[in-house]
N, C-alpha and C positions, 0 to 999 in steps of 0.2 A: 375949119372945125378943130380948133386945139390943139396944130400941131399936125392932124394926121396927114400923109402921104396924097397927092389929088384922090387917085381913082377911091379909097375910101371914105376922102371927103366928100367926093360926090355922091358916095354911096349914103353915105350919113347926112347928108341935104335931103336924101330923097325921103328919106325918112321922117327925119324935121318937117319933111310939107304934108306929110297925112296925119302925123299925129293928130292934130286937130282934128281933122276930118272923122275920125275912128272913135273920137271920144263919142259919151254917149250925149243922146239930146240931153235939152237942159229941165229937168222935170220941176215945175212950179214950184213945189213944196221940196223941192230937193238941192236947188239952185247950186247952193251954195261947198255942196258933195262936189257938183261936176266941179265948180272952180277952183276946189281942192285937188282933184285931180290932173285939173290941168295947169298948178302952181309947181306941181312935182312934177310933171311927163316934161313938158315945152320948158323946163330950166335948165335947157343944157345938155353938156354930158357929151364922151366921144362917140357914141351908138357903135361900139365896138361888136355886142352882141347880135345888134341886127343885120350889121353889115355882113361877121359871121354866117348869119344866116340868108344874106342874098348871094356870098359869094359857094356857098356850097350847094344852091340853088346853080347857079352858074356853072357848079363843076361837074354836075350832074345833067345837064343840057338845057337848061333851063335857063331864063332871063330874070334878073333882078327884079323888075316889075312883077313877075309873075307870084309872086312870095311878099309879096309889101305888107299884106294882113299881117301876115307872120312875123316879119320882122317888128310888127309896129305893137304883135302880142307878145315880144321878146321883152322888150322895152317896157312894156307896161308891168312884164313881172318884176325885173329888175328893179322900175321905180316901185312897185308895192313892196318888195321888198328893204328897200333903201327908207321907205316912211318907214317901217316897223322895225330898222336899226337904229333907228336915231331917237326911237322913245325913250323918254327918263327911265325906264324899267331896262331896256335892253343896253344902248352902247349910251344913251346920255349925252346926244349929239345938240347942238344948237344952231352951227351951218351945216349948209349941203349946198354944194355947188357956188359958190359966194352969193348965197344970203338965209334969208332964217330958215332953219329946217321945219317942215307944214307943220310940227306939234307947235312948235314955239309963233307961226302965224296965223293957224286958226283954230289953235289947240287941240289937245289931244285927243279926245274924243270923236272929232270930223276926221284927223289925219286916220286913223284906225279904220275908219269906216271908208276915207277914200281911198286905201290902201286896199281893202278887200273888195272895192267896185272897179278897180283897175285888174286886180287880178280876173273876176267874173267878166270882164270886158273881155279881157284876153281870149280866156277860155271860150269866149262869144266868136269870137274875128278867126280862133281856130277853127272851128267848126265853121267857119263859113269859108273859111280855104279847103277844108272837106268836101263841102261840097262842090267848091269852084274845080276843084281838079278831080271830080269824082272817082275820088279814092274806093279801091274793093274794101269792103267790110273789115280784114285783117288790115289794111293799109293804115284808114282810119283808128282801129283801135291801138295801133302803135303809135299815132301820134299824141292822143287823148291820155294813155299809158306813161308816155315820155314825158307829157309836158306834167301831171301828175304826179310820175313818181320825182320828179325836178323840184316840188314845191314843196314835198312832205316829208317822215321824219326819215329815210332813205338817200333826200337830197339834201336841200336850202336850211330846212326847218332843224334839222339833225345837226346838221354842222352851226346855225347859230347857237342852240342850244349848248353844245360842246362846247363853243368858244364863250360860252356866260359862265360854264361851268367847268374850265380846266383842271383833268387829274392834275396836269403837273408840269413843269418847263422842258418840254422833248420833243425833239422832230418828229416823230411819228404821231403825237395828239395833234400838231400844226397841222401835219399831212392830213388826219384825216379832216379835220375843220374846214380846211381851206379845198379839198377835193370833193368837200358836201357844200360849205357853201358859197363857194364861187367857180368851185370845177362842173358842178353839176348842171349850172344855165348857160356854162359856157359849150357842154356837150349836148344838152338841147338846140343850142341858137346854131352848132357847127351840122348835127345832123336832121335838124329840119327841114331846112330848104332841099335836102336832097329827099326825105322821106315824100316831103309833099311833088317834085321833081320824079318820082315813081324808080328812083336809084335802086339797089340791088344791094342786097343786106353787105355785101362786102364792101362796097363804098362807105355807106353806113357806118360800119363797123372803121375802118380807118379813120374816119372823121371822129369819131366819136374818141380814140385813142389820142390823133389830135388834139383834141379840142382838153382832155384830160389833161395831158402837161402841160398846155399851153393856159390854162386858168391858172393852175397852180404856181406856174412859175408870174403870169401875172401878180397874182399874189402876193409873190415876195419881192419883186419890184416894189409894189405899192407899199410893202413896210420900210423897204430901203428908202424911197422918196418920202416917206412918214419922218423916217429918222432923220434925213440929213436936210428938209423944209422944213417952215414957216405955215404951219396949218394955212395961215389967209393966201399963201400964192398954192396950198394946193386945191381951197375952194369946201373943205370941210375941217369940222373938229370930232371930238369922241370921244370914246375910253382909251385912246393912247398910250395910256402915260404909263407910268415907270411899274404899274403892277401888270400890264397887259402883256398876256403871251404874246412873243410874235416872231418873226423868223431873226430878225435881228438878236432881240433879246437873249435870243436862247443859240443860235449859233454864230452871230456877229453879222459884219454889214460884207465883210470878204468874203465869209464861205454862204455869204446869201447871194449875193451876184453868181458865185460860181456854178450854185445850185439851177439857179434861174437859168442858165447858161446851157447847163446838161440838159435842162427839161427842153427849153428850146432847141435847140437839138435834136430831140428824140422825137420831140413831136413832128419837126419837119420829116424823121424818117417814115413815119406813118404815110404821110402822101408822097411815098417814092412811087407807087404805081404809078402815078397818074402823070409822073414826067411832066412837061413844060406846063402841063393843065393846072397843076396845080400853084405858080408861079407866085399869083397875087395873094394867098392863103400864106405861103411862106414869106413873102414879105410882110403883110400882118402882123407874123410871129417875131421879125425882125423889130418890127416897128414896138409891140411889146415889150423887148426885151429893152429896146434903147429910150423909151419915153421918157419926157421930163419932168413928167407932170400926171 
């Protein structure tokens, strides 16, 4: 699976094999919705976030299996949201993943529309892990809260919007962009599996501190490998180029490694509690910090 480490590639197989399964039926008059949905979900991708969310499942005493909806409603936000970056309106993307991004294959209007039935799928597979682990009333409404406030202008929605519309070339406008929208599904997919795992708000809360630097310093990897590849070996294209804010640009390709550096780091101090528990979560972070791709 691209590189990652076994145990998360096994973890991101397991994933691979229900996507299908989770999508929705194929509705006559709608056909063509689902197979948009599943041109973007089954293309790939390291399912870094679902894995996220089976290993905090895991850390939390739980089995990976036990969280599979979840992870599979991780990924389904993640790809709605990656259809609605790559529109000519928003980043003006044409790959995703090496090949054509769903506006450019079955144009824009269906990608829109399969992007907001992936996300209401999600929100469907959540609520049915509600109920699989009959969550108390508070329990449930933190997850439905979470995954919520992850999608709107508070998370995802906030920080694309920022990044269409940069005050101005500075670490702190990056910071917040990139802590809305890539830190924020990354602090969903790190404290779900332990929310639905019936974890105790301080586990929670560690993960969740986790999972914050550990997006963010994602992030800036992903501009460093932006800057120094070849869009087609990284599998996408976009607004890149020489007018886009980005950690590079604005602090260079040295003090972005070293940024990304500290974040990993800091996030690993987060699960110091959990001592050896937390082991394969800190490799993750390791695996982040050093990817090639």
């Amino acid at each position: 699976m691209n590189g990652l480490p076994e145990k998360f590639a096994e973890l991101a197989e397991k994933v691979e094999g229900v996507l299908e399964d989770f999508l929705p039926a194929r509705e006559a008059m709608a056909a063509e919705v689902v197979e948009a949905m599943r041109y973007s979900l089954t293309g790939g991708g390291k399912r870094i976030r679902p894995v996220l969310t089976m290993l905090s499942a895991e850390l939390a005493g739980r089995s990976a299996a036990d969280v599979l909806k979840a992870a599979a409603a991780i990924e389904m936000i993640h790809t709605c949201s990656l259809i609605l970056d790559d529109l000519p309106c928003m980043d003006n993307a044409t790959v995703r993943r090496g090949k054509p991004a769903l506006h450019i294959h079955v144009g824009e209007a269906t990608a829109v529309l399969a992007a907001y039935a992936l996300l209401a799928r999600a929100f469907e597979l959540l609520a049915g892990e509600i109920a699989d682990h009959e969550l108390s009333p508070v329990a449930a409404s933190a997850v439905v809260r979470d995954a919520a406030c992850c999608v709107g202008v508070s998370g995802m929605t906030g920080g694309q919007w920022r990044d269409l519309n940069p005050i101005e070339k500075k670490f702190e406008t990056l910071e917040y962009i990139h802590s809305h929208k890539t830190g924020s599904l990354f602090i969903l997919s790190s404290t779900l599996g332990a929310r639905l795992a019936g974890a105790e708000s301080s586990i929670v809360d560690c993960l969740a501190s986790f999972a914050k630097n550990l997006g963010l310093a994602f992030q800036i990897v992903d501009d460093v490998l932006g800057s120094e590849m070849p869009a087609r070996q990284l599998g996408k294209d976009g607004a890149d180029g020489p007018g886009k804010v980005t950690f590079v640009s604005t602090i260079g390709v040295e003090s972005s490694r070293a940024v990304a550096g500290d974040l990993v780091r800091t996030a690993k101090l987060s699960l110091k509690p959990f001592g050896a528990r937390a082991a394969e979560l800190c490799s993750l972070a390791d695996y982040v910090i050093n990817r090639s791709r």
